[in-house]
C-alpha positions as CSV (number, residue, x, y, z in Angstrom):
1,X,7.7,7.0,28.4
2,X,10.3,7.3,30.9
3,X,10.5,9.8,33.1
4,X,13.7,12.8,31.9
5,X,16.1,12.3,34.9
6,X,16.0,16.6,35.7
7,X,17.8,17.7,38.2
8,X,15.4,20.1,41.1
9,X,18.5,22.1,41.4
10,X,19.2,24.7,38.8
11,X,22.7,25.6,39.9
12,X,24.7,25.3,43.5
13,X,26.4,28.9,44.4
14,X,28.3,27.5,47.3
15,X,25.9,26.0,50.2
16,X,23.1,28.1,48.2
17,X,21.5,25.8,45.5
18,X,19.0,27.7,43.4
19,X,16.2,25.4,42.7
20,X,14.1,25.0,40.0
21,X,10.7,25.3,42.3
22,X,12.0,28.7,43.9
23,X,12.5,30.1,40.3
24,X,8.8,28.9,39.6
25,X,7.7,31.6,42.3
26,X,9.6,34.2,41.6
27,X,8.6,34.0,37.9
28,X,5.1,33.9,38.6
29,X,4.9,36.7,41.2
30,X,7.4,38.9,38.9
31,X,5.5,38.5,35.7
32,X,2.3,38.5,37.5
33,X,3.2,41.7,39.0
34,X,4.0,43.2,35.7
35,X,0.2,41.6,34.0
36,X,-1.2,43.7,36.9
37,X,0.2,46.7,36.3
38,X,-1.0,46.3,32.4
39,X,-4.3,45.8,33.6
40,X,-4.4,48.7,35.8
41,X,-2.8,51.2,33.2
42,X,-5.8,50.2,30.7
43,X,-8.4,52.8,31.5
44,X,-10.7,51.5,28.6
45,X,-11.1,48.2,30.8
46,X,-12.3,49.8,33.7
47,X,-14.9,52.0,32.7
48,X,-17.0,54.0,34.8
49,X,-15.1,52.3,37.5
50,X,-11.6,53.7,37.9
51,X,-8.5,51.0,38.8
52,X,-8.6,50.1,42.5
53,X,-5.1,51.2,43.1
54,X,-2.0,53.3,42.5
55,X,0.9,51.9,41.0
56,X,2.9,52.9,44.4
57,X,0.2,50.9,46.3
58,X,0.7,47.7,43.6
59,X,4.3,47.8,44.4
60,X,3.8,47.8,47.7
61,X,0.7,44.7,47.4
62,X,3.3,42.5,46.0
63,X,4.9,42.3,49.5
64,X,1.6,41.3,51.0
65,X,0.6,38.7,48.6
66,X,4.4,37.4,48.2
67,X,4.1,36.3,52.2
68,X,0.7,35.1,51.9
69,X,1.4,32.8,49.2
70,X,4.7,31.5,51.1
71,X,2.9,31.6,54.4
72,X,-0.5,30.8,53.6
73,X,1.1,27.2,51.4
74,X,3.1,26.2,53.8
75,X,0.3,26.4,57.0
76,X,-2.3,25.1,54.5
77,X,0.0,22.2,53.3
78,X,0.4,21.5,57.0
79,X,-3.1,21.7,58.2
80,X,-4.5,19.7,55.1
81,X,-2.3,17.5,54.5
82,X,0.5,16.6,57.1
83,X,-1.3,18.3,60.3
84,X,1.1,15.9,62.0
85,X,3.8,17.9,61.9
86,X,2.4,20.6,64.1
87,X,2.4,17.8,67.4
88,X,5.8,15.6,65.8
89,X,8.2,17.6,64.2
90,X,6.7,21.6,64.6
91,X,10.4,22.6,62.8
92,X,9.8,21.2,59.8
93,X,6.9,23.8,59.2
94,X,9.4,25.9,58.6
95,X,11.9,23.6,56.4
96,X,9.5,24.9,53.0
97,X,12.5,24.1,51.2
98,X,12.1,20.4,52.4
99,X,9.1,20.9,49.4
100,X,5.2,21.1,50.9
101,X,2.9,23.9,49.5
102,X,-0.8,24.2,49.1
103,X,-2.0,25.6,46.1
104,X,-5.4,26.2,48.5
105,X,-3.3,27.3,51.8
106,X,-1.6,30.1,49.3
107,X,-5.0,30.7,48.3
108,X,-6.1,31.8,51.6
109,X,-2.7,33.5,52.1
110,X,-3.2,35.8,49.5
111,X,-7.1,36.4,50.6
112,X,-5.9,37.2,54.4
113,X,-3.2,39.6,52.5
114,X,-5.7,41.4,49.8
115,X,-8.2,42.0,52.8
116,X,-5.5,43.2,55.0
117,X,-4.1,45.6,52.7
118,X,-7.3,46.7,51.1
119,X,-8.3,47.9,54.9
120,X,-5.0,49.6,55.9
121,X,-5.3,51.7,52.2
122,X,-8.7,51.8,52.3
123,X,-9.4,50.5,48.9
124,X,-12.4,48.7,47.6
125,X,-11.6,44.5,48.2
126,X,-13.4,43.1,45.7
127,X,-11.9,45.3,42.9
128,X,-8.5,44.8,44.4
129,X,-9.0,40.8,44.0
130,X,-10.4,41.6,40.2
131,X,-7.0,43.2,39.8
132,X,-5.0,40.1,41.1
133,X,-7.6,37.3,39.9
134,X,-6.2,37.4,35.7
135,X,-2.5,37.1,37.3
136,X,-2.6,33.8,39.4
137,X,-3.2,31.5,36.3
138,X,0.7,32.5,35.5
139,X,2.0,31.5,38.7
140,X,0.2,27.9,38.3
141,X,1.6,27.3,34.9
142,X,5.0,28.0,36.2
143,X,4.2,26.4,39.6
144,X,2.7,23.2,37.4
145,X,5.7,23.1,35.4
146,X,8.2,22.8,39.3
147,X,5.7,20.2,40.3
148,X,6.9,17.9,36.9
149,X,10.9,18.7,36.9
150,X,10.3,17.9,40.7
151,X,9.0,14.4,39.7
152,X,6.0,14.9,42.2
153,X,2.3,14.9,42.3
154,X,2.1,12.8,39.3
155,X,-0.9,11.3,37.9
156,X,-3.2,7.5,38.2
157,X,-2.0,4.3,36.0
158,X,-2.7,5.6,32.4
159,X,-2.3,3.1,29.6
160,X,-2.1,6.3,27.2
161,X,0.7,6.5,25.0
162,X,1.9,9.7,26.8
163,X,1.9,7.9,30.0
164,X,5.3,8.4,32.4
165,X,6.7,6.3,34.3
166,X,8.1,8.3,37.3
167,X,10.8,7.3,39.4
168,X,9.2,7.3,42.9
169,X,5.7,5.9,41.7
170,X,6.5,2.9,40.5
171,X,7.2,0.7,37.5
172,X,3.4,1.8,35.8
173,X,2.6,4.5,33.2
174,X,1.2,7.8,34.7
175,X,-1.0,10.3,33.9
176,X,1.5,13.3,33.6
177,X,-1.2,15.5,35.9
178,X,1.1,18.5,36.5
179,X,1.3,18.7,32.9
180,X,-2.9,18.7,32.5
181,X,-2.5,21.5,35.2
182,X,-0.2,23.4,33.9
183,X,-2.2,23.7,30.3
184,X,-5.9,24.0,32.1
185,X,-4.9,25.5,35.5
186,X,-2.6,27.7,34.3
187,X,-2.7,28.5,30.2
188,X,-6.7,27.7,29.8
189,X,-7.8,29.5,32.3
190,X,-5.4,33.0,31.7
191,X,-6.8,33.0,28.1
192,X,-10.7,32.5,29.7
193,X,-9.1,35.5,32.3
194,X,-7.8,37.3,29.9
195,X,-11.1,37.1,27.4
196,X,-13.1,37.8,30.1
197,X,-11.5,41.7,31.0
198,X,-10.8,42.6,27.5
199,X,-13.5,41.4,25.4
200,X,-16.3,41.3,27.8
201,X,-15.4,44.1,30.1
202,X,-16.0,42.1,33.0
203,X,-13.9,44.0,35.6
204,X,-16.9,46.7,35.3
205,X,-18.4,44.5,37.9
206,X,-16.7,44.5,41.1
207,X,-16.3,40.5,41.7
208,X,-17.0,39.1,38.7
209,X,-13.7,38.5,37.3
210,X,-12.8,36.9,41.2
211,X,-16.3,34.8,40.7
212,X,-14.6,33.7,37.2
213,X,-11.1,32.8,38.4
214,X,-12.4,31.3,41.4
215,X,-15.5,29.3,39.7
216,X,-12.9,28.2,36.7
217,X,-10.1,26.9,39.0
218,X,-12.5,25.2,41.4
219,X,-14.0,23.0,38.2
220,X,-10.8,22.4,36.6
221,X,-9.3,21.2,39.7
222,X,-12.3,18.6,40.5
223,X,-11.8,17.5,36.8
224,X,-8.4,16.8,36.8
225,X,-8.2,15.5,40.6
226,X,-10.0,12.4,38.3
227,X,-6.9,11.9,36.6
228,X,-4.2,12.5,39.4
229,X,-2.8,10.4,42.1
230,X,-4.0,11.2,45.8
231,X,-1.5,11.3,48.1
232,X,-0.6,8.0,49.5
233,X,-0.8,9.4,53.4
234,X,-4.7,11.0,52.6
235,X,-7.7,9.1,54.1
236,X,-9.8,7.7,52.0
237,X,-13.2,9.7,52.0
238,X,-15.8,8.7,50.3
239,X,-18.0,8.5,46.6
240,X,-14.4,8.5,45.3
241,X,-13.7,12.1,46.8
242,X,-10.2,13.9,47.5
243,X,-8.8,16.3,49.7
244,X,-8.7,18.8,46.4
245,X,-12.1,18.1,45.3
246,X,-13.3,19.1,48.9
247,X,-11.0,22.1,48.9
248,X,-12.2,23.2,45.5
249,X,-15.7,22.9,45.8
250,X,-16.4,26.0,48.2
251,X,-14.1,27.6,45.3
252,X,-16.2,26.4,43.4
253,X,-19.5,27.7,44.9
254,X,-18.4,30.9,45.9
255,X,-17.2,31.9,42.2
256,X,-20.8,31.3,41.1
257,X,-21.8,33.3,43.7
258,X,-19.9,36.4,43.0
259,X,-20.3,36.1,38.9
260,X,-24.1,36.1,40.1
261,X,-23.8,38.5,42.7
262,X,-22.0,40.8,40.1
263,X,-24.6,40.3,37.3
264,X,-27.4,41.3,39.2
265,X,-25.6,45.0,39.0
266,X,-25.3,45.4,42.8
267,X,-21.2,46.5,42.6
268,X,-21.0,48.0,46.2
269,X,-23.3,45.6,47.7
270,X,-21.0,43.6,50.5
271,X,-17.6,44.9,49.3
272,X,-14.9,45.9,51.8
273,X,-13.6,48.8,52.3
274,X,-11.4,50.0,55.3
């Protein structure tokens, strides 16, 4: 299959071109934002536990998470991937719309942000994250969905019959990895999410449904890192290892953690309050 010739850019509004991957974010923190709120407004799914914040105070985390996704991508991109630039070319840190974001960087971001804010309102962290966790999923998908109209961050030689053959990868059949993503990253893992708070209650225990999104992403992302392409300026490290599989493995580990941690009934044991 060849690759569809899309266009990144949506639509050009003078100098301003609107593209496709900007859109991408702003879907996924919008509708995110709105799957929050849902979750919060359903008293039944909270139990003797009461919804770690006000919908005032959600409007106001959006902000917070909004710039640590931004920031927190674009550092972590840097530092893990093209650290580089920070010596060579420092402005192009700042060039995001030059493409360069870390799905693990934005991770952080948003950490940093949720720890932040949870100390200036003095709200409960880990219930704050529990809130957030079922959300992230649908920024992936839409994120996953960018990374293939983009072209980029496509997948090994496949002799599959839904192979593509992308335009800067060369004359072989790929694995089309953002589209894996997009379906186990982002749809998969919002339904095991969504399962999770609604039939099994889980945001009764502070962390758990963290531990879940955290433990699910890290597996799914060493799976599929099988299956995509590494980027061509990465070190080779070895047993076959990549940068995401090393990334995702403290994800990984610390989602166990908390779903443990959280099953042994200890709620208020090591959360952070301001």
């Amino acid at each position: 299959m060849i690759f569809p010739n899309f266009d990144p850019v949506l639509i050009h509004i003078g100098p301003l071109a609107i593209r496709w991957y900007a859109l991408a974010y702003v879907a996924g923190i919008l509708l995110g934002w709105r799957y929050a709120l849902n979750l919060m407004r359903k008293l039944k799914l909270w139990a003797g536990e009461t919804p770690p914040t006000s919908v005032e105070q959600l409007d106001d985390l959006i902000l917070w998470v909004t710039l640590g996704i931004i920031l927190g991508g674009r550092l972590g991109y840097v530092l893990f991937y093209a650290p580089e630039l920070i010596w060579h070319e420092p402005l192009e840190i700042l060039r995001v719309w030059h493409g360069g974001m870390s799905f693990h960087g934005g991770f952080l971001g948003v950490t940093v942000a949720l720890i932040a804010f949870a100390r200036t309102q003095k709200l409960p962290f880990l219930s704050l994250s529990d809130l957030i966790a079922p959300a992230a999923p649908i920024g992936l998908f839409f994120g996953r969905i960018a990374n293939f109209i983009n072209g980029e961050l496509w997948g090994r030689p496949t002799s599959l019959p839904w192979g593509i053959i992308f335009p800067a990868s060369g004359p072989q059949p790929r694995h089309p990895s953002q589209i894996y993503e997009c379906l186990l990253e982002g749809a998969v893992l919002f339904l095991i999410l969504r399962i999770a708070t609604h039939k099994g209650h889980w945001l009764r225990k502070r962390g758990a449904v963290s531990g879940l999104f955290l433990a699910g992403y890290g597996l799914l992302r060493i799976a599929l890192e099988t299956v995509r392409e590494p980027d061509r300026f990465m070190p080779s490290f070895p047993l076959g290892l990549t940068m995401g599989m090393l990334l995702s493995t403290p994800m990984l580990l610390a989602g166990l953690w908390l779903i443990w941690r959280s099953r042994a009934a200890q709620p208020a044991l090591g959360d952070l309050k301001g």
